[in-house]
N, C-alpha and C positions, 0 to 999 in steps of 0.2 A: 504494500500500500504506500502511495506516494502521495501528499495531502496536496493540498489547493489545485485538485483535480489534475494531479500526476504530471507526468512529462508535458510541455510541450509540443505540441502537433509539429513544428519543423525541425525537434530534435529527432522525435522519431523517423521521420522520412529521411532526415540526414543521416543519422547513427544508428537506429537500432535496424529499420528495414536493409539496409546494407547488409548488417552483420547478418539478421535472419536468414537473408537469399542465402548468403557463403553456410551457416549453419543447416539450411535445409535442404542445399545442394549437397551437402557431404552427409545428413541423416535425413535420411527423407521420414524417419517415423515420428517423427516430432510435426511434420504437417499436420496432424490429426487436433493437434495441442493448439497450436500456431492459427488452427483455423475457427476452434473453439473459441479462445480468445480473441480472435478478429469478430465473429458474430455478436459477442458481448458486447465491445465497443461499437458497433455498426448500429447498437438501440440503447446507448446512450443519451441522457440528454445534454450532455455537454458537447456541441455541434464540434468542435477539435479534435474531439475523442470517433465520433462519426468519418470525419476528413482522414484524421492517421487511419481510421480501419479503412477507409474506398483504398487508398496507398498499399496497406497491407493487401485486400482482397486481389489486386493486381497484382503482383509480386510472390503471391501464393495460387496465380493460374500460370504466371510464367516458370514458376518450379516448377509446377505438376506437369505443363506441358513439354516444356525442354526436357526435365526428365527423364519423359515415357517414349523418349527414341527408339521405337521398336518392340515397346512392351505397353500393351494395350486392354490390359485386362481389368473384369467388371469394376473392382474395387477405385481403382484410378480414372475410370471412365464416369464413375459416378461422383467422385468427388470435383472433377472439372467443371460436371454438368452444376454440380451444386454449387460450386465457386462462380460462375459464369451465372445464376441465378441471384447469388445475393450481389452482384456486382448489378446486372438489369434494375435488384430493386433499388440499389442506390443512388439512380441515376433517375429515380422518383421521390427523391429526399429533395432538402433545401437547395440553396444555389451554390453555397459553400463545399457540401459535398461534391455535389453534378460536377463544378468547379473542378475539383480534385481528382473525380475517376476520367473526367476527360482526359487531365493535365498528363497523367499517369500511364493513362493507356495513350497519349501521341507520344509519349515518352517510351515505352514498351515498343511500338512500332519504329521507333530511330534504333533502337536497341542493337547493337551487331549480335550482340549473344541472345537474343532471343532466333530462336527458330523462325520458318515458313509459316508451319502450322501453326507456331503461337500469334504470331502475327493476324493470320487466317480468320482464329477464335477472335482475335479484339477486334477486328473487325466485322463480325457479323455483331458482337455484340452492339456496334455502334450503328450498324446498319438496321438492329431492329428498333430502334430508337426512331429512325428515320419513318415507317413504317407507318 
């Protein structure tokens, strides 16, 4: 617990979501944790705490995506979809959020280390926005 409503929204996005991606690049069983905790903060009322999670929710489709080069199986296949679901719903939150999953996923897309397919995913995400 960290009082007057925890970290910073741009420390996180500077500091910890870095570390996370290197951390759950090298253990991928901690996404389960990582994703937990991002839902928590996603129905927050402190709109910061909403912002670091759209940051975290991208960052947690581009692991499971780059990841799964070649390994496609149900359990991975369904946490995408779910990742890719509460990213949709945030992007029906404030403008501070929307703000932020935008900012994230054009960032995700310049990315050299993201993949084709990760690529792919944020874009249809933003495509069904269009819709």
């Amino acid at each position: 617990y960290i009082p007057n409503d925890g970290i910073p929204c741009d420390a996180i996005t500077a500091s910890v979501i870095p570390c996370l991606r290197v951390l759950l690049t090298i253990r991928r069983s901690y996404t389960d944790q990582a994703f937990l905790m991002t839902k928590k903060a996603l129905f927050c009322t402190n709109s910061e705490q909403r912002v670091a999670a759209a940051h975290l929710l991208v960052m947690l489709l581009e692991v499971a995506l780059n990841g799964d080069a070649g390994n496609n199986n149900a359990r991975d296949s369904s946490l995408v979809d779910e990742i890719k679901g509460y990213l949709r719903r945030s992007l029906t939150q404030q403008r501070d959020v929307r703000s932020a999953v935008y900012k994230a996923i054009g960032s995700g897309l310049r990315a050299d280390r993201n993949s084709d397919e990760t690529k792919k995913n944020f874009l249809q995400i933003l495509h069904r926005q269009l819709e």
